[in-house]
N, C-alpha and C positions, 0 to 999 in steps of 0.2 A: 447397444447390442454387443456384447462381449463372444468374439468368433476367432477363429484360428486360419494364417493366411496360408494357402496353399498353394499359391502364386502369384505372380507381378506382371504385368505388362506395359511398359513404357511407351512411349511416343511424342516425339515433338511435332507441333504443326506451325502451321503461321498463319498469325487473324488474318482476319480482314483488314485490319487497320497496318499490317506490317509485324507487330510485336508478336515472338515466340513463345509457346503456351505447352507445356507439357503437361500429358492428357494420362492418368496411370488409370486401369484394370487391376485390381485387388478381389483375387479368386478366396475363397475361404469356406472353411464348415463351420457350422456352428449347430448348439443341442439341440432337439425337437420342444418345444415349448411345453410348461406343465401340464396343461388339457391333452395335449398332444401322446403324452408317455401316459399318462394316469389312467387314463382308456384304451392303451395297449394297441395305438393305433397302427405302430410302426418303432423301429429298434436301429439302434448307431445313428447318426448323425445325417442332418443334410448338409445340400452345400447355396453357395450363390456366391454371386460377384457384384461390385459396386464399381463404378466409373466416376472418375473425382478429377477435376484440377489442383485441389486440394495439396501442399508439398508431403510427402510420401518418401523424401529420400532419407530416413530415418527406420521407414517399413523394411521386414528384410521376412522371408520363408520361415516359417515354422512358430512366427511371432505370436502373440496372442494380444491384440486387441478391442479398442474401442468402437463401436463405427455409432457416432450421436448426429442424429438427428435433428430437424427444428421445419415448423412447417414455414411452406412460399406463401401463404395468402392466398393462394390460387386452388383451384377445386380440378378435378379432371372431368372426361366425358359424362363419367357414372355420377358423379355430383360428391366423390370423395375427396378429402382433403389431400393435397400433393406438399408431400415432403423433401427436403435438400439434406445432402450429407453436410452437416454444418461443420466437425471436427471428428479427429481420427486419434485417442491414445494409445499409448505403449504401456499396457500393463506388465505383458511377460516376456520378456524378450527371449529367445531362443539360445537355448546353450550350445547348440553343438556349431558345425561348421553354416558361414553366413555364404549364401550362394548370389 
């Protein structure tokens, strides 16, 4: 899913086991899907966030990329399959100032 970041939210914690785990929030927009426009349901863009352990300090505002998928094995309540953020590319990186 190819999306544009429009914020970061960092945070370190500490497991349960001791060892430090930083936790990022990746705000982003991204197009309305082609069912979506082609039926004039709605116009500009939405948005959402993804929450990762995933390393992220490469990610910077205004970026434009990856967010790939891979499903758990596991199903949720409704009997749908549940997905993990498996990896995150850099397609476009942002030109102007990195905040």
């Amino acid at each position: 899913m190819k999306v544009t970041v429009l914020g970061i939210s960092r945070r370190e914690v500490e497991r349960k086991d001791g060892r430090k785990a930083v936790y990022t929030s990746i705000f982003y927009t991204e197009p309305f899907d082609e069912y979506t426009r082609s039926n004039q349901v709605c116009f500009g863009e939405k948005c959402g966030s993804v929450n990762t352990a995933l390393d992220t300090e490469t990610i910077h505002v205004g970026d434009e990329i990856s967010l790939d998928y891979a499903p758990t094995g596991f199903t949720s309540q409704d009997g749908k399959p549940e997905f993990r953020l498996q990896s995150i590319d850099l397609i476009n990186p942002f030109k102007g100032d990195k905040k």
